[in-house]
N, C-alpha and C positions, 0 to 999 in steps of 0.2 A: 231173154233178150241180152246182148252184149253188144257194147259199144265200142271195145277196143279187142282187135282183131291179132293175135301175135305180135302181139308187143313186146320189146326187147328193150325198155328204158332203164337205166344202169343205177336204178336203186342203191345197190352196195358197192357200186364204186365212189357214188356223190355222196357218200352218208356221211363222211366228217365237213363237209359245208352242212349237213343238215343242227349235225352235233353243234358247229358253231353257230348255227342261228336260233338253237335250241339254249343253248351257255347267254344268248343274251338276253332268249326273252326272259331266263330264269333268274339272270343278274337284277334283270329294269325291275321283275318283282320285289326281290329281297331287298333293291334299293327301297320301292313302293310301301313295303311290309314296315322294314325297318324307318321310314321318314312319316308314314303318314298313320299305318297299324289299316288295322281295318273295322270298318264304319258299320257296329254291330247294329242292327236295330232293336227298336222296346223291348221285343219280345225275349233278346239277349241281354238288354240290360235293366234299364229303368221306366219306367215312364205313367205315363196316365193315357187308357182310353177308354173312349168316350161311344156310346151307339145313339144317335140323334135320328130322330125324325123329322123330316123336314116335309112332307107332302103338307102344300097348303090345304086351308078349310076351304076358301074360295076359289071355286070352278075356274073362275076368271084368272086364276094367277098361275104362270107355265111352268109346267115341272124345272125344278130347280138340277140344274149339271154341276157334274161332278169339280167340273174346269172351275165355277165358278166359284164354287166353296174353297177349293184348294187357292184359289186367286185369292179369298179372303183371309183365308187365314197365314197365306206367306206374306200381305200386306201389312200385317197386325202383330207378324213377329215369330210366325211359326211357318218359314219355309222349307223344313225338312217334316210337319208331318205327313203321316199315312193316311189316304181314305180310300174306301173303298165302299160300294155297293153292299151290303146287307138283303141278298132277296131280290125279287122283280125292280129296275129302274122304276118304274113306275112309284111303286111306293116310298120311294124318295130315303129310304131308310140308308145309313151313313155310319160305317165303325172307323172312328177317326184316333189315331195314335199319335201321341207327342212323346219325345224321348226327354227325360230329364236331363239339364244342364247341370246336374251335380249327383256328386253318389249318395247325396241321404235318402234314405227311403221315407221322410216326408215330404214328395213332391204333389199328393195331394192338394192341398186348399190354394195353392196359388194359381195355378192349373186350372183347374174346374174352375173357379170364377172367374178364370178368363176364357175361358171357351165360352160363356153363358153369355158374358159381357159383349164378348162380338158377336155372336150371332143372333143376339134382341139387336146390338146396336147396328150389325150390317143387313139385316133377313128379318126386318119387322114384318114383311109381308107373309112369313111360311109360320113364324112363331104369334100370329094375331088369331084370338080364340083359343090358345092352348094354354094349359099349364106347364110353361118351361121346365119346373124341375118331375112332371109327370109327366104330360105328353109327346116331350120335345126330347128330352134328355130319358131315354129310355133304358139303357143302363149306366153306369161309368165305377170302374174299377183302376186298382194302382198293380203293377208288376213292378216287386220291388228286387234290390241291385242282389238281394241270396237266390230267387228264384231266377233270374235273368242267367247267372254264373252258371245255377245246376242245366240252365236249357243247353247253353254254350258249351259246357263240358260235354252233355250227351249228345251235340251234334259233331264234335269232333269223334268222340267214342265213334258214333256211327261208322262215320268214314273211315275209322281205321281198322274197327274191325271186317267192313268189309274189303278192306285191302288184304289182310291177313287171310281169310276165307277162300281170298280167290288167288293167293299163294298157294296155298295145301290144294285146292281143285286143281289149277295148272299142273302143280308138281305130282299128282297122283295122274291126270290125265299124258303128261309128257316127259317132263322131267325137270328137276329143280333148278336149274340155269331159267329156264324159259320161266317158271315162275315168276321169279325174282325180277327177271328183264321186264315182262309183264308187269309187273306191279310198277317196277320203275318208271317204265312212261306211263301208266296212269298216276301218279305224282306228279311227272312233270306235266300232263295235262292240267291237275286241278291245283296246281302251285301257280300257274300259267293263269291261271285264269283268277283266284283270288289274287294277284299282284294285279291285273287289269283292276277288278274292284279296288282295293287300296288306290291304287293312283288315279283314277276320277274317284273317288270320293261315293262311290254306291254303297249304299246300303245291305250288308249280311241280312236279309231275312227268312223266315225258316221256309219260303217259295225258293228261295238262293239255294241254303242246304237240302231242297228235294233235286234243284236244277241238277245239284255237283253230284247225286247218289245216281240219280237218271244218267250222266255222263261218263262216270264208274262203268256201270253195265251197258251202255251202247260200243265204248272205246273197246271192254276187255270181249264183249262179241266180235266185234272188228278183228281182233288181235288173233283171239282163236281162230278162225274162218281161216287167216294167212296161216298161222302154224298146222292147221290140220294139212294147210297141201302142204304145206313145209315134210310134214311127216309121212306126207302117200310118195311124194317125189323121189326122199331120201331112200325108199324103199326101191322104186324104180333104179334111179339114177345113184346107186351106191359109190360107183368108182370116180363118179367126177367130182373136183374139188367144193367142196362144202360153200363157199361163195357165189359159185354158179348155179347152185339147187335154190337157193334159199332166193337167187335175184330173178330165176325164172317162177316161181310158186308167189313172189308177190308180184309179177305181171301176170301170172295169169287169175290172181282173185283182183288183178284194179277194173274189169268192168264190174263186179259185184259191188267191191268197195263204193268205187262210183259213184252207181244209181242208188245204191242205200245214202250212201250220206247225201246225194242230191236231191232224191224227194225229202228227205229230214230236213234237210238245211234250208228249204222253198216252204216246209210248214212252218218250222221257225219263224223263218222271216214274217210270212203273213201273220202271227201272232206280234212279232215286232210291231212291224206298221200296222195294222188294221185292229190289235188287240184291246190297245187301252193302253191307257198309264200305270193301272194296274197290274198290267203283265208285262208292261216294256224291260224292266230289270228282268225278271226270269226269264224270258224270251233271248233278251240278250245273253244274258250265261247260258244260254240253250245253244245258242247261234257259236259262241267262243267255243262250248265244248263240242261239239259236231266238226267245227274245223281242226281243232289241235287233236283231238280223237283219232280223228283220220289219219292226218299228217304223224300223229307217234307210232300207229299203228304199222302205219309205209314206212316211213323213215326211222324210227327210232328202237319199237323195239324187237323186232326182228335182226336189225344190225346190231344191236348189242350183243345179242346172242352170238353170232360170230365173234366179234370182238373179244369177249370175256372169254369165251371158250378156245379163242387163241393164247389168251394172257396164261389161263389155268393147264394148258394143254391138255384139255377134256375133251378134243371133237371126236375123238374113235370113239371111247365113252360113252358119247352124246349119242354118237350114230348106230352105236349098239343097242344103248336103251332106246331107243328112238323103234328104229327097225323090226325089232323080235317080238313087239304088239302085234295084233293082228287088229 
């Protein structure tokens, strides 16, 4: 199926407005990064959580919602913690995370007897017949600020080595400009998109760092797709200037592009809205990397590839090594 028909839209003529609106979103971040940092969660830093059970003894009493717990406990002073589902809703079961307001790793005891305290003293009716510190409070452990660092470290490691990985892939599959371009807008995707977190104030959590690895590998598929015609064209069309090949091979993969990131971007979304509070943050990094994905892919790093390969005056080079694959 394709939706756009010989399309002749002038990609690599409009690519330094793309450049400049690329220069700002990257600016609003490192403003974002450097003014506010970004807003790790427990599992990167510190905190206490907690796994409650809350299914009442009595028939009579309505399963207890997620909305409402969270409503208690940002009333009583904990508006930024985690809950989530543990297993069937039905069983009411609850892994509730609080991030420590300080770097000692005795955030223990003050913590846990405040969780207990509000929820005997808001949810008398789920905690009657139970043993709070057995029934109710089914496990509760501390993540303290050495292990937070080593997670935070290995999620950066992550992402960088698979940046590096899919340097050496591109550059063995094409050639080392396109690598390097390649990799560059996947930076400026996921640079783009933690500056959005810093500046609202979302939460890093390790749903976030699976979001930005998923968007690694969606973007740099995108990107190969457009260089592979990049690469069949060049072979066709050798004698015509190197700006006109590259601006015809990504019209002709924009219906492909398209319809991938438009059912993506329509599952997203329904994860957005329809998902939960639970998913709303990774949904939305889902949602941010599926569009800046696309848009680097189109506009960014296939123009750099010209560009740079103008500056180094590497395009015969290019088009040699390019061409003589089969």
């Amino acid at each position: 199926m394709r939706i756009f028909q010989n399309t002749n839209i002038p990609f690599v003529g409009i690519r330094y407005y793309a450049y400049a609106l690329s220069a700002i979103l990257l600016l609003a971040g490192i403003v974002g990064l450097a003014v506010n940092g970004l807003n790790w969660s427990i599992d990167f830093t510190s905190g206490v959580a907690a796994k409650v059970n809350l299914k009442p003894v009595e028939a009579s009493v309505p399963p207890l919602k997620i909305d409402k717990l969270r409503s208690i406990l940002k009333s009583n002073g904990f508006p930024e913690a985690e809950i989530q589902f543990v297993g069937d809703e039905e069983n009411a079961s609850f892994m509730i995370k609080i991030k420590s307001k300080t770097s000692s790793s005795d955030v223990s005891s003050d913590t846990k007897g405040q969780i207990l305290d509000i929820i005997q003293a808001n949810l008398p009716e789920y905690v009657k017949g139970k043993d709070i510190s057995r029934d109710v409070i089914e496990e509760i452990y501390e993540v303290g600020p050495k292990v937070g660092g080593e997670l935070r470290t290995a999620a950066k490691l992550a992402v960088f080595v698979s940046l590096i990985l899919m340097i050496v892939y591109i550059w063995f599959r094409f050639e080392l400009t396109f690598g390097l371009m390649a990799i560059l807008a996947l930076f400026h995707d996921v640079f783009i998109i933690l500056g959005i977190f810093a500046i609202t104030g979302k939460e890093i959590t390790v749903q976030i760092i699976a979001a930005l690895l998923t968007i690694v590998g969606y973007s740099i598929n995108d990107t190969i797709v457009i260089f592979d015609r990049i690469r069949e064209d060049l072979k066709i069309h050798r004698k015509e200037p190197i700006p006109e090949v590259f601006n015809r091979s990504i019209n002709q993969t924009l219906s492909r592009t398209t319809i991938t990131a438009g059912t993506t971007l329509f599952t997203a979304l329904a994860l957005y809205f329809f998902g939960g509070s639970v998913l709303h943050d990774f949904a939305f990094a889902m949602c941010l990397g599926i569009f800046f994905g696309t848009y680097s892919s189109v506009f960014v790093a296939s123009n750099l590839v010209i560009d740079i390969n103008s500056i180094t005056h590497k395009e015969k080079k290019t088009l040699q090594h390019l061409t003589k694959r089969k």
